[in-house]
C-alpha positions as CSV (number, residue, x, y, z in Angstrom):
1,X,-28.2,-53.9,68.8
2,X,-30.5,-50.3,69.5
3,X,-28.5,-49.0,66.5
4,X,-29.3,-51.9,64.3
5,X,-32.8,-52.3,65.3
6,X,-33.2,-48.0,64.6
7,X,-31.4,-48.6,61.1
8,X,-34.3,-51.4,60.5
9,X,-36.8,-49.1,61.4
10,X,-36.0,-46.4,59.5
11,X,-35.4,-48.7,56.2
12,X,-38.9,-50.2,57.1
13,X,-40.6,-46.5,57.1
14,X,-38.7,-45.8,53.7
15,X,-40.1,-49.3,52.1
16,X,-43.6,-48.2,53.8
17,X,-43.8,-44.8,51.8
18,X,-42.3,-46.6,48.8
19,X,-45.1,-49.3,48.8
20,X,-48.0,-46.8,49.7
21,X,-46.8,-45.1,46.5
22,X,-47.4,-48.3,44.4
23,X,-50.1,-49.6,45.9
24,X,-52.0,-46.1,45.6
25,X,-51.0,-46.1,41.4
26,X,-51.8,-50.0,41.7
27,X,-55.7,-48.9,42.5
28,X,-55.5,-45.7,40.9
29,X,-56.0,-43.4,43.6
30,X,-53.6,-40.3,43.9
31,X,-50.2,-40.8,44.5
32,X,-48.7,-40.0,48.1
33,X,-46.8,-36.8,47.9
34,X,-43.5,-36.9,49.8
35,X,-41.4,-34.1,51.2
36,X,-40.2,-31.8,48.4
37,X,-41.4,-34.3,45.4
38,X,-42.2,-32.4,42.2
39,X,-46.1,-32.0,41.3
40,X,-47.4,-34.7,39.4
41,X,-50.5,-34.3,37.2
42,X,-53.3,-36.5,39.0
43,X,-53.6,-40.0,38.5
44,X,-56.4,-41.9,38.2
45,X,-59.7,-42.1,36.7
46,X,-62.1,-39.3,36.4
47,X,-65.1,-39.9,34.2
48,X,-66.4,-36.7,34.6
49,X,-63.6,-35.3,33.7
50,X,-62.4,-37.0,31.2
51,X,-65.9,-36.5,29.3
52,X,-66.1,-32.5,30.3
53,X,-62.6,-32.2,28.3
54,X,-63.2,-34.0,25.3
55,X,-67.1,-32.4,24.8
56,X,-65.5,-29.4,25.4
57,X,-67.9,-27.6,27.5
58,X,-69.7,-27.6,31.2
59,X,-73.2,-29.2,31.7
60,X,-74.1,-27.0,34.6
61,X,-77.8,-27.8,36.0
62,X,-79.0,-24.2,37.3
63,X,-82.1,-23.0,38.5
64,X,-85.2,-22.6,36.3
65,X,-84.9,-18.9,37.1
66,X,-84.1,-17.2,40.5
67,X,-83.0,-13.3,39.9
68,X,-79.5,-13.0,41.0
69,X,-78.9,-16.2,41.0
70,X,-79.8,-18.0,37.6
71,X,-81.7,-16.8,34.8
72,X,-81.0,-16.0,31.2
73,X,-81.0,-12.1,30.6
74,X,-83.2,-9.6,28.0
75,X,-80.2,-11.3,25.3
76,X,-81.0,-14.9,26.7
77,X,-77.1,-14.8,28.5
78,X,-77.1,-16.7,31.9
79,X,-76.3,-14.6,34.9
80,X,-76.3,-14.9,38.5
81,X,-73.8,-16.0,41.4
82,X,-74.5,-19.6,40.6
83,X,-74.0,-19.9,37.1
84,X,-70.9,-17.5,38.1
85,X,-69.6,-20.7,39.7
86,X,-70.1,-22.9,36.5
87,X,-68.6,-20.1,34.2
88,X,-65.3,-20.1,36.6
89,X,-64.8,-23.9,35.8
90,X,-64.9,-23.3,32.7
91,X,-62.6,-21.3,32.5
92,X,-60.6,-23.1,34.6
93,X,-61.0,-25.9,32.4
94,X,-61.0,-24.7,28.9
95,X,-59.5,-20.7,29.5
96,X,-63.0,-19.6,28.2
97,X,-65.5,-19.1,30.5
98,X,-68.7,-19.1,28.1
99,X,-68.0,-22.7,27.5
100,X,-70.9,-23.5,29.5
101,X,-74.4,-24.9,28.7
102,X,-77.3,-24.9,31.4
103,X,-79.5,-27.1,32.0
104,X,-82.7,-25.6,34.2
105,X,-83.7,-27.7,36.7
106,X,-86.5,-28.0,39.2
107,X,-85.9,-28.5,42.9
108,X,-87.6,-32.4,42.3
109,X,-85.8,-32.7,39.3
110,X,-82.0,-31.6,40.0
111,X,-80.5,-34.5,42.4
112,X,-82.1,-37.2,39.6
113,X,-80.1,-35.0,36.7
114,X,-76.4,-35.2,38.0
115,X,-77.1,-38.6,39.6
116,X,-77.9,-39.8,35.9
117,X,-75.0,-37.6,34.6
118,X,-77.3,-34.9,32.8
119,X,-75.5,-32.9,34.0
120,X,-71.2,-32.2,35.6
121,X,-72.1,-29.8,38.6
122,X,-75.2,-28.9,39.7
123,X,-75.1,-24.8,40.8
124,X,-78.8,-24.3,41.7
125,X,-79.1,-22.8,45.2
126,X,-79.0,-26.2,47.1
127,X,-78.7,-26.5,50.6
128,X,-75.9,-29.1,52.1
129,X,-77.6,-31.2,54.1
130,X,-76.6,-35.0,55.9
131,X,-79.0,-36.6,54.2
132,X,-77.8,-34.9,50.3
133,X,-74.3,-35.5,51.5
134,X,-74.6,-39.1,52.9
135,X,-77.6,-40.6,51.2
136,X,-78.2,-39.3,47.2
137,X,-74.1,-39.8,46.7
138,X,-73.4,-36.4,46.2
139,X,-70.1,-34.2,47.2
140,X,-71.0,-30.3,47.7
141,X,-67.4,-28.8,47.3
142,X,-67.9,-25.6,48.8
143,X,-70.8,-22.9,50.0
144,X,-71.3,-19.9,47.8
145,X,-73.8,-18.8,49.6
146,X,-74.6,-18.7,53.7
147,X,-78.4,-18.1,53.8
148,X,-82.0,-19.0,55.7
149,X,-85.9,-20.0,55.5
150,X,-87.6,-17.1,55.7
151,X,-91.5,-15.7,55.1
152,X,-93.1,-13.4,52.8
153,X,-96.4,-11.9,53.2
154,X,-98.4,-9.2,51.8
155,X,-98.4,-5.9,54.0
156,X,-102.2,-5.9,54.2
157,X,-102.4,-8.6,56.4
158,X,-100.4,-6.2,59.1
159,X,-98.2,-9.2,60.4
160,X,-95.1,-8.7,61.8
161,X,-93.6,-11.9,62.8
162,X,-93.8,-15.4,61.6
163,X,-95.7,-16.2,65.4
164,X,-98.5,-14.9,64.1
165,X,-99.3,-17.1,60.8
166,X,-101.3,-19.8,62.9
167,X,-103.9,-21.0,60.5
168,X,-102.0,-19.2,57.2
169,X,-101.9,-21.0,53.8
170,X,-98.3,-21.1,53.0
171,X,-96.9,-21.6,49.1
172,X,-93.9,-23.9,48.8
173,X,-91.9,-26.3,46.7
174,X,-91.9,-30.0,47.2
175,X,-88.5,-32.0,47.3
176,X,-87.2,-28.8,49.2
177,X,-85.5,-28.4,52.9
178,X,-88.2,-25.9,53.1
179,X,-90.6,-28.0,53.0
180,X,-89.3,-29.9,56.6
181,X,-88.2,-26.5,58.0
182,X,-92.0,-25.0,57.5
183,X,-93.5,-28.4,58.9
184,X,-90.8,-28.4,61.9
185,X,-90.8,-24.9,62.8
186,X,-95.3,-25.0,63.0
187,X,-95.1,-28.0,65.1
188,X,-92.4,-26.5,67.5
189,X,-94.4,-23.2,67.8
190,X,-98.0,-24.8,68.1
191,X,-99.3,-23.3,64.8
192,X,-101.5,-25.2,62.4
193,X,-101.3,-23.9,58.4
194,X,-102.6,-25.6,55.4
195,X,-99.6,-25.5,52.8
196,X,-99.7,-25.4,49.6
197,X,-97.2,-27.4,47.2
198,X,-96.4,-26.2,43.6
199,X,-93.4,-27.4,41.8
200,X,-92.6,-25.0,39.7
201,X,-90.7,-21.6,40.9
202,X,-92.5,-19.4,38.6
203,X,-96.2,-21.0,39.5
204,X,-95.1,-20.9,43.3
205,X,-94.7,-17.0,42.6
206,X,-98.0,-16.7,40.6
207,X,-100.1,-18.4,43.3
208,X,-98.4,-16.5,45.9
209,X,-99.4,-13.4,43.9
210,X,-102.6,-14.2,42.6
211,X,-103.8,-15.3,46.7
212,X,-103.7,-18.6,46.7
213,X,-101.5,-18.4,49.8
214,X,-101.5,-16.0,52.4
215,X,-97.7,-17.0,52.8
216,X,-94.6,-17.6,50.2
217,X,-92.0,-19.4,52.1
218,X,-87.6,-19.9,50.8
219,X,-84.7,-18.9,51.4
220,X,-84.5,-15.3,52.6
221,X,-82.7,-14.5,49.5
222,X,-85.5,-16.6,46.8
223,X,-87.9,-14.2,48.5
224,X,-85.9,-10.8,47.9
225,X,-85.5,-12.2,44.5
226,X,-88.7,-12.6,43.7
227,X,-90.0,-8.9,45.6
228,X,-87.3,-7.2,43.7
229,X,-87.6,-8.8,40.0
230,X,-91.6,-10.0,39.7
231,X,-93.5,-8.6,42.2
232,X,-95.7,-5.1,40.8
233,X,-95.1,-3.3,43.7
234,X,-92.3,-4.6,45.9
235,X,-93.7,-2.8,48.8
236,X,-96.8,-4.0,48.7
237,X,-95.0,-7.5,50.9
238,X,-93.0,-7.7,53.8
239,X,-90.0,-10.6,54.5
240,X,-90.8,-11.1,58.3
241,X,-88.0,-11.1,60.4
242,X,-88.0,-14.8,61.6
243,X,-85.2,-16.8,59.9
244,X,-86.1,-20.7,61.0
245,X,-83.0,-22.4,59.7
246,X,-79.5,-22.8,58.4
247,X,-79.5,-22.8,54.4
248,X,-75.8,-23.1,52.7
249,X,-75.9,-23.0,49.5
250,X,-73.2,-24.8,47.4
251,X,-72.5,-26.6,44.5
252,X,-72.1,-30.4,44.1
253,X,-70.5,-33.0,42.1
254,X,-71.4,-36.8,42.0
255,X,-69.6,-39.0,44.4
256,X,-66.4,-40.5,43.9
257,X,-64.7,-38.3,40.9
258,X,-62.4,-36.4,43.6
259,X,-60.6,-35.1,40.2
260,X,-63.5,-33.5,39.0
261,X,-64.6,-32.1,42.5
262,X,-61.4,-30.8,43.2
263,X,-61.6,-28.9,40.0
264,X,-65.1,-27.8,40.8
265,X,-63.6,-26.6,44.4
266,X,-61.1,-24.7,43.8
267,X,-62.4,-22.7,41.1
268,X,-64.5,-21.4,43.5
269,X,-62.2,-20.7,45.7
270,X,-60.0,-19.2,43.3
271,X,-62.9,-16.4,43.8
272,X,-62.5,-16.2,47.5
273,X,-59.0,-16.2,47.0
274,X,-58.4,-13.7,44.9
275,X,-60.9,-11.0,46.6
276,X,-58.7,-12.0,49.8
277,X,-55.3,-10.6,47.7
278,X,-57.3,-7.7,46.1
279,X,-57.1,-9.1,42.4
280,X,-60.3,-8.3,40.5
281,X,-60.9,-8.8,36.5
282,X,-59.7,-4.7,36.2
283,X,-56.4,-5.0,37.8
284,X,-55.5,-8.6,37.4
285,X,-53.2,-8.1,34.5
286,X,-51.3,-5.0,36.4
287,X,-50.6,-7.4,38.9
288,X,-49.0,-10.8,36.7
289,X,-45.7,-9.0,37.9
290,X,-46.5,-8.2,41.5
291,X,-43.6,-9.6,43.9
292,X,-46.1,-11.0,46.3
293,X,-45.4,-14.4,46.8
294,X,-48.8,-15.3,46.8
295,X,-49.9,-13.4,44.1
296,X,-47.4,-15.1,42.1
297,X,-48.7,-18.5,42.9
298,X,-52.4,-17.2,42.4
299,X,-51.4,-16.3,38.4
300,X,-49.3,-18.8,37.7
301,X,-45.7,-17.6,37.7
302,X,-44.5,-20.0,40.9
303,X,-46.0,-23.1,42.0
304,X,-47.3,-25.7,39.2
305,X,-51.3,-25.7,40.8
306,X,-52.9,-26.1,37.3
307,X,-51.1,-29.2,36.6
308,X,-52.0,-30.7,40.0
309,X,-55.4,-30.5,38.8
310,X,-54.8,-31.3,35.4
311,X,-55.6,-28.3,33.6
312,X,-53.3,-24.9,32.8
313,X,-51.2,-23.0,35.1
314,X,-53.2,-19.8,34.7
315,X,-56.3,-21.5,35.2
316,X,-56.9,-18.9,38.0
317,X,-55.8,-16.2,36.0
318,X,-58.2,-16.9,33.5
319,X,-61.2,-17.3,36.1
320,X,-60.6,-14.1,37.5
321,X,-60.1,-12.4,34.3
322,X,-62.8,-13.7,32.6
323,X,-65.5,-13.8,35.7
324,X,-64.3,-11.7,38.4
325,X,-63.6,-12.6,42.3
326,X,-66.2,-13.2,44.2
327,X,-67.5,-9.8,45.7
328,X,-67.3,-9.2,41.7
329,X,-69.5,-11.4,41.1
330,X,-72.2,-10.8,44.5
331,X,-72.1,-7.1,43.5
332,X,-72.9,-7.7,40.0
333,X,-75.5,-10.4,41.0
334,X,-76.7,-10.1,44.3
335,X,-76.7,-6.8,45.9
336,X,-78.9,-5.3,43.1
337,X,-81.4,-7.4,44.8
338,X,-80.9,-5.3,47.9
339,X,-79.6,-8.3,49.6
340,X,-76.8,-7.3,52.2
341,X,-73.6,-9.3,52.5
342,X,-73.6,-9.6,55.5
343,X,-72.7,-13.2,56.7
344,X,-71.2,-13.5,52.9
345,X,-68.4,-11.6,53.9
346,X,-64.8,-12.5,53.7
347,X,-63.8,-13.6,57.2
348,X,-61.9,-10.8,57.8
349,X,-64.6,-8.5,57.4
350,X,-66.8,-10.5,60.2
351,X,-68.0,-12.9,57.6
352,X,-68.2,-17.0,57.0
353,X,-66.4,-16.8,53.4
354,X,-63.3,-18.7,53.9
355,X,-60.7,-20.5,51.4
356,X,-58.1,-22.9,52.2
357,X,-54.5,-21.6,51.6
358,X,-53.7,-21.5,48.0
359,X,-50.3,-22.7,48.6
């Protein structure tokens, strides 16, 4: 009777895997995987997609204009860490990384855009946040960048911490976590300041300049953007020391198109990945031949990755080649800014940059 009633139970497990399987295909979610199954290309719907593929490009909402993050260059060419993000799915996508268009967005304007589908991924130095993730039905897929709230102000005032702005006029942008972080952080301290809201990146930066404020307030790194690339004389303003709050930055996807966010994921972290193995866009092609197991999975030559995402093997190949690994891409960005890595590290160097196993 046990051996009969074990025999049932095991039959009753098998027709349980069998019927998640159709039931799953039924609704068109992804398949269940079993043990040793051969990849399938994903099922299901995926607008976004779908629509990306047969346009043939990437409507990337970026930022109106943040140096080393997203602003068109002397030739009009994007550059910057985030729009490095949108030109990897690209070239995940299509093999061609410039199939790209941008769509600058301001910090009011840029949850509205890919809610309303203006836009596929929004790459725009956005902080994930509960209220972003649960409440505007967005998906951030990954941080890019680990930063913080900080304060700018012009040496002449001889401050030296941010304890000392009670009573300061501080610029900011509305529709911003910094905009809660500078309200939180004056009532916690006991200061009073008079702030000063202006849309616009590049008005923020000319009221800031022009005295309107005695205080510009972002993320650490908006602030050594704008000292490096618009201020006259760079040290002529001091970034205090204070930094009043966790900022990571990522990109992020609508809701409910895992597909697409899975292809938006993992073509960043294709970029993690690859600095990890010591593949960059020089010495990528020496290396389509290595005999490192992983290596071989990251280019193509084992595994079938690209088609459980629906696009080509060498989709990571062709990020790499085409855009570089991530350090590439913070040294070519980020560190001209006199920015350190420091937190953006790779894990093993003391860092938070991590990627799941590409395997």
């Amino acid at each position: 009777m046990k051996k009969s009633l074990i025999i049932a139970s095991g039959l009753a497990l098998t027709m349980s895997a069998a019927a998640m399987v159709a039931e799953a295909q039924q609704v068109g979610q992804r398949p269940v995987q079993l043990a040793q199954a051969p990849a399938a290309p994903p099922a299901g719907a995926s607008p976004t997609f779908d629509a990306v593929r047969q346009r043939g490009f990437v409507q990337c909402g970026t930022n109106t204009g943040l140096a080393g993050f997203a602003r068109p260059n002397a030739q009009g060419v994007w550059e910057g860490l985030d729009v490095d993000v949108c030109r990897a799915v690209a070239a995940a996508m299509f093999g061609d990384a410039t199939k790209v268009r941008y769509t600058p967005l301001t910090a009011q304007q840029r949850f509205t855009a890919l809610q309303s589908g203006e836009v596929d991924v929004l790459s725009r130095n956005t902080t994930w946040s509960f209220q972003r993730d649960v409440q505007l039905g967005l998906d951030f897929v990954a941080v890019n960048f680990y930063d913080g709230q900080g304060f700018m102000v012009p040496r002449r005032l001889n401050v030296r911490s941010a304890r000392e702005l009670n009573g300061a006029t501080v610029c900011v942008q509305p529709g911003t976590t910094t905009e809660l972080n500078l309200a939180d952080y004056f009532r916690a301290n006991r200061m009073q300041f008079t702030p000063v809201v202006i849309e616009r990146l590049e008005e923020v930066t000319q009221a800031y300049l022009a005295g309107r404020c005695d205080v510009y307030t972002t993320d650490v790194s908006g602030l050594a953007a704008t000292r490096s690339s618009q201020v006259p004389n760079p040290n002529d303003h001091v970034i205090l020391p204070e930094v009043i709050s966790k900022e990571p930055l990522g990109p992020a996807v609508r809701h409910g198109d895992q597909r697409w966010a899975d292809v938006v994921r993992w073509s960043f972290y294709a970029m993690l990945e690859a600095e990890e193995l010591g593949l960059t866009s020089q010495n990528i092609d020496q290396n389509m031949n290595s005999t490192n197991p992983a290596i071989q999975r990251f280019v193509g030559a084992t595994g079938d990755f690209g088609r459980m995402l629906g696009i080509d093997n060498r989709w990571s190949y062709n990020i790499i080649k085409q855009v570089g690994n991530y350090g590439e891409s913070y040294q070519r960005n980020v560190a001209p800014l006199g920015i350190e890595r420091s937190v953006n590290r790779l894990w093993r160097d003391g860092g938070l940059m991590y990627a799941p196993p590409l395997r």
